[in-house]
RODO-2510 file (C-alpha; in nm, 4 decimals, decimal comma):
residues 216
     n   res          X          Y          Z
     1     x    -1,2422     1,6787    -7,4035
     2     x    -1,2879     1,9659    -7,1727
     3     x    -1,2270     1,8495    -6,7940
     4     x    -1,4213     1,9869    -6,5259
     5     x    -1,1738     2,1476    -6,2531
     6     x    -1,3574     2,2654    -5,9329
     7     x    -1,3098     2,6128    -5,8017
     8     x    -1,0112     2,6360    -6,0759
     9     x    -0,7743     2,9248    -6,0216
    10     x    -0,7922     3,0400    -6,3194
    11     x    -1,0632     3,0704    -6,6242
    12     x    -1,2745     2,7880    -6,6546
    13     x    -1,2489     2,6325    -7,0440
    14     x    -1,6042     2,5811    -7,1200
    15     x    -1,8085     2,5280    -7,4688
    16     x    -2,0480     2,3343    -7,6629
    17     x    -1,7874     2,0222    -7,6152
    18     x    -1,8290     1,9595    -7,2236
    19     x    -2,2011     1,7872    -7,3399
    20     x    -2,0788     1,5685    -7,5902
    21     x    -1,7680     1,4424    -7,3944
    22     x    -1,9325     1,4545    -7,0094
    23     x    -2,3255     1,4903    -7,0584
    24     x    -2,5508     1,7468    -6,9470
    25     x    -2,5526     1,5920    -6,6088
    26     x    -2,2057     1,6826    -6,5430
    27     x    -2,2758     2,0530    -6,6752
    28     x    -2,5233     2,0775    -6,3577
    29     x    -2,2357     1,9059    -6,1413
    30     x    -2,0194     2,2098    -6,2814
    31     x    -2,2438     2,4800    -6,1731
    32     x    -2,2862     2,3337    -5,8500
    33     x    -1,9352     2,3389    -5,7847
    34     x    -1,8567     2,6632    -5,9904
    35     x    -2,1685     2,8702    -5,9106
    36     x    -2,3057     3,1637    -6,1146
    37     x    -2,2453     3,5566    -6,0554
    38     x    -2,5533     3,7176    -5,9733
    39     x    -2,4783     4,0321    -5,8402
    40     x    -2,1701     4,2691    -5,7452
    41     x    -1,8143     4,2705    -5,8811
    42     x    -1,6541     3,9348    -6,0028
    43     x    -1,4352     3,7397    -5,7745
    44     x    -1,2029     3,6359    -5,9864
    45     x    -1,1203     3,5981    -6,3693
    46     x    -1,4185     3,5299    -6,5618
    47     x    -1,4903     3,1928    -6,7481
    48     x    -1,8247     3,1364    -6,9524
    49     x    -1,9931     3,0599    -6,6409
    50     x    -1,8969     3,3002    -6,4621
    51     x    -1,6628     3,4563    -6,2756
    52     x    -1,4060     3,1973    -6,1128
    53     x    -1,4143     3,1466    -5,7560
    54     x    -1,1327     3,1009    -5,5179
    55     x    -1,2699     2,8561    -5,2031
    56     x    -1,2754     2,9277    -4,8392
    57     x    -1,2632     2,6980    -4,5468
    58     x    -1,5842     2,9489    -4,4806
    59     x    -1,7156     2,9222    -4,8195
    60     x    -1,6370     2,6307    -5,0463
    61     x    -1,8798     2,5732    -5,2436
    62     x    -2,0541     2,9488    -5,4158
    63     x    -2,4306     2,9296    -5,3141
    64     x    -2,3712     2,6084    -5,1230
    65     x    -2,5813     2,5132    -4,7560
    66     x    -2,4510     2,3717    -4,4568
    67     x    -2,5446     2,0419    -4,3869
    68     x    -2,4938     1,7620    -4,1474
    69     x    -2,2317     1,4766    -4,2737
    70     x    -2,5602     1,2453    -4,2442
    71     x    -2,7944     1,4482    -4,5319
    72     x    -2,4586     1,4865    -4,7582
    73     x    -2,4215     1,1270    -4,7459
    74     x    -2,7345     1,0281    -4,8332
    75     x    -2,7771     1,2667    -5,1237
    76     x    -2,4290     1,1551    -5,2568
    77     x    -2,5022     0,7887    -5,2365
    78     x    -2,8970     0,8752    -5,4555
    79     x    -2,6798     1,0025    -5,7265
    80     x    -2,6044     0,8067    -6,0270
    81     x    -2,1420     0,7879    -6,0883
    82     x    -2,2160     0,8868    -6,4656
    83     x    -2,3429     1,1637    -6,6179
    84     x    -2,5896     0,9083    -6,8210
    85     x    -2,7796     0,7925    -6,5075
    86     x    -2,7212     0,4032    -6,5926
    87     x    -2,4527     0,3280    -6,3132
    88     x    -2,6110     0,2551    -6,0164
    89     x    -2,5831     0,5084    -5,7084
    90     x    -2,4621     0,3901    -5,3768
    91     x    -2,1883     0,6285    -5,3758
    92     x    -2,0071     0,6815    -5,0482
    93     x    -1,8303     1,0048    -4,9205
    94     x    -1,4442     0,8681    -4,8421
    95     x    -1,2896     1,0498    -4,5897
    96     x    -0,8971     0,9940    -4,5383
    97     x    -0,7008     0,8717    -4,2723
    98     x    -0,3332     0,9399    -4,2450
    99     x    -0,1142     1,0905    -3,9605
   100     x    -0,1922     1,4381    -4,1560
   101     x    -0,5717     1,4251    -4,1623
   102     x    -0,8445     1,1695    -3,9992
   103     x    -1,2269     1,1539    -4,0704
   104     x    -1,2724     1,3284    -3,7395
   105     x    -1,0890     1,6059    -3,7702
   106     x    -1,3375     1,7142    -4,0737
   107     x    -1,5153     2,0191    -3,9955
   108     x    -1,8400     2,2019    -4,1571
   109     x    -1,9797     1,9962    -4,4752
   110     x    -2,1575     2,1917    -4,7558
   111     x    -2,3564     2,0812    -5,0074
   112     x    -2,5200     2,2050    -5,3707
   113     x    -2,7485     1,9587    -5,5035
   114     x    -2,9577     1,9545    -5,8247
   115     x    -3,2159     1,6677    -5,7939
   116     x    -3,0890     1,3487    -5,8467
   117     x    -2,8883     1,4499    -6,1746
   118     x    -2,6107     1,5514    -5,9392
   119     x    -2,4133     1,6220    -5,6264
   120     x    -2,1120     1,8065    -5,4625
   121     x    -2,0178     1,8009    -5,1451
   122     x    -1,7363     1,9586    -4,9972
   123     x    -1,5941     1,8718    -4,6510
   124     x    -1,3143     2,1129    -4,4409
   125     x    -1,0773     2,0465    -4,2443
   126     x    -1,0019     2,3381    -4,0622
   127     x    -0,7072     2,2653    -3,8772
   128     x    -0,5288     2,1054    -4,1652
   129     x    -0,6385     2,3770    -4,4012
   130     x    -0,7996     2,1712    -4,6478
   131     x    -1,1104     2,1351    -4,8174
   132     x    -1,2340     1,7793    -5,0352
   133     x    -1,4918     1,8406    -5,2580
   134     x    -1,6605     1,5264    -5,3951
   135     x    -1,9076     1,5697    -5,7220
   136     x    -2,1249     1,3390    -5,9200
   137     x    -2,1414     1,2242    -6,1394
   138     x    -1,7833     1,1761    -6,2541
   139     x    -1,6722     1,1602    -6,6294
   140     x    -1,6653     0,8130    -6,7785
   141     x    -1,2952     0,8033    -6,9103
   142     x    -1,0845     0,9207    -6,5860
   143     x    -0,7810     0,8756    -6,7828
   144     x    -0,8305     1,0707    -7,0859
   145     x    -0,9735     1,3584    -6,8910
   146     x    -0,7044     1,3391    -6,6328
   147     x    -0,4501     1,3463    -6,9497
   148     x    -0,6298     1,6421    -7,0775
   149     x    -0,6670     1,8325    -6,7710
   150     x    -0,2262     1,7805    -6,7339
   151     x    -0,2072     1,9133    -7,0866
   152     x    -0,4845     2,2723    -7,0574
   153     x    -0,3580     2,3581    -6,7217
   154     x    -0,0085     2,5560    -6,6620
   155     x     0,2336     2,4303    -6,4382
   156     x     0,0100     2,1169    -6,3299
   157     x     0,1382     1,6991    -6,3233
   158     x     0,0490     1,4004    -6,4107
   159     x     0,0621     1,1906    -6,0656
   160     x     0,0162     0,8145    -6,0265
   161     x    -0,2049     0,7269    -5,7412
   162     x    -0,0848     0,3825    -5,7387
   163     x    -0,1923     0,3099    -6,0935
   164     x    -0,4955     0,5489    -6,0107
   165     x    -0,4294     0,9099    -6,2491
   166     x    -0,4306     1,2195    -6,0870
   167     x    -0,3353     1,5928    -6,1814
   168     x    -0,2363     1,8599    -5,9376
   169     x    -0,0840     2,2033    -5,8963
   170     x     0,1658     2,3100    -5,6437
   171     x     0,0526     2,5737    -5,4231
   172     x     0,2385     2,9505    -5,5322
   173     x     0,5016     3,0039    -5,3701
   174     x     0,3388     3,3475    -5,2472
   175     x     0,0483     3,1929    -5,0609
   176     x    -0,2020     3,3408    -5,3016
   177     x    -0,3806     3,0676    -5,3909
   178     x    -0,4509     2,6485    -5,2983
   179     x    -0,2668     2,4195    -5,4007
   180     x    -0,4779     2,0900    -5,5505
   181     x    -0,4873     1,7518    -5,6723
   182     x    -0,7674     1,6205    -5,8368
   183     x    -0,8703     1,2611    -5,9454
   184     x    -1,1724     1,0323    -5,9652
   185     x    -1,2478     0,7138    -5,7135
   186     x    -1,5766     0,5723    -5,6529
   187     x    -1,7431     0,7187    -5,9339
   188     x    -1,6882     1,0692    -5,7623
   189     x    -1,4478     1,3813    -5,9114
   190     x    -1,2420     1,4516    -5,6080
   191     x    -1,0394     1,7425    -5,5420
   192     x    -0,8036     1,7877    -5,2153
   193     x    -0,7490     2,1675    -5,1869
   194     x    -0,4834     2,2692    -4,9793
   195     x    -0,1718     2,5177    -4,8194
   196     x     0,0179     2,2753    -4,8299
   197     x     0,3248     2,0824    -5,0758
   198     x     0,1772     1,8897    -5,3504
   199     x     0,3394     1,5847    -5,1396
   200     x     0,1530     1,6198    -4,8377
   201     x    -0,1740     1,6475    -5,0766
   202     x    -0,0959     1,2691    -5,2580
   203     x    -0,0758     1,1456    -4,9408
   204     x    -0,4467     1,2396    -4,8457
   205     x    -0,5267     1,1262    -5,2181
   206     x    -0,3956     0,8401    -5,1678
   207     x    -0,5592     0,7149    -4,8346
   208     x    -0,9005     0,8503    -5,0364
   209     x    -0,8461     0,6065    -5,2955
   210     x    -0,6972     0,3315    -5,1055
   211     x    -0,9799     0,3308    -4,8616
   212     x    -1,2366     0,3760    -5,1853
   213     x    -1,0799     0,0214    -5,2823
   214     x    -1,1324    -0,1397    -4,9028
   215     x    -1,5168     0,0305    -4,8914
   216     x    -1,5921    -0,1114    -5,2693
***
């Protein structure tokens, strides 16, 4: 299985095997989130999409609009959770709520969209320093691909979300990049992007997937 990790930090691991395992709707939910290089030097090291592209609180998503939390909602809930179309949409964008972060500290929303096939959204937080990206449709074995995505990436863990899997990656120790944690809820990939201990990042994950639970 190849996994689909958003804005990765390093190359994306791409190939003929991301349709079989994830369907070709999830290969539109990766360009959405991964964007394509059209012009001008790459931004980072190049994967077979592309060149891979480190996030912004400015600039999350590559090529993505600014929209109100309204539109992004509706377009998130008229996607289908699975790459086959068959699950029903009615998705819902599940903002935490912990001491650390509450749904109204959440800043600018941006969104890439392709049709109804599918969806990411990603939300900032600005004075947190964190950005949750939300894409559909999500992968229809979360624990194999969270398995697989511990066992390609470097330096990443395997974290229990209260019986929910999860991966994540400490931030560097130099500041260079985000640290992240990345899991599925609600028929959504989500990924928590953050400067910030991998800690303080389960703890948003967790109120996201708690409150999923409550909302479903």
């Amino acid at each position: 299985m190849t996994h689909l990790r958003l804005r990765s930090r390093w190359a994306w691991r791409w190939g003929a095997s991301l349709v079989a395992c994830v369907g070709v709707a999830a290969v539109a939910a990766f360009a959405l989130v991964h964007g394509t290089q059209t012009s001008g030097a790459p931004r980072g090291p190049s994967g077979p999409l592309g060149p891979d592209v480190i996030p912004t609180l400015a600039q999350p998503l590559p090529g993505a609009k600014s929209v109100s939390m309204s539109v992004a909602s509706t377009a998130f809930g008229d996607t289908p959770s699975t790459s086959g179309g068959t699950s029903a949409a009615g998705g819902t964008i599940v903002l935490p709520d912990t001491p650390q972060v509450t749904p109204p500290d959440a800043g600018a929303v941006w969104m890439n969209q392709a049709g109804n096939v599918a969806v990411a959204v990603a939300v900032t937080f600005p004075g947190q320093g964190l950005i949750i990206t939300y894409t559909r449709p999500a992968v229809s074995n979360p624990s194999s691909y969270i398995q697989q995505a511990v066992s390609e990436e470097p330096g990443s863990q395997l974290i229990s979300l209260n019986g929910v899997p999860a991966w994540g990656i400490p931030e560097p120790s130099n500041g260079s990049n985000w640290g992240l944690i990345q899991f599925i809820a609600g028929g959504a990939i989500i990924q928590i992007d953050g400067h910030t201990d991998l800690a303080s990042l389960q703890t948003v994950a967790q109120s996201i997937v708690d409150r999923s639970t409550t909302s479903g």
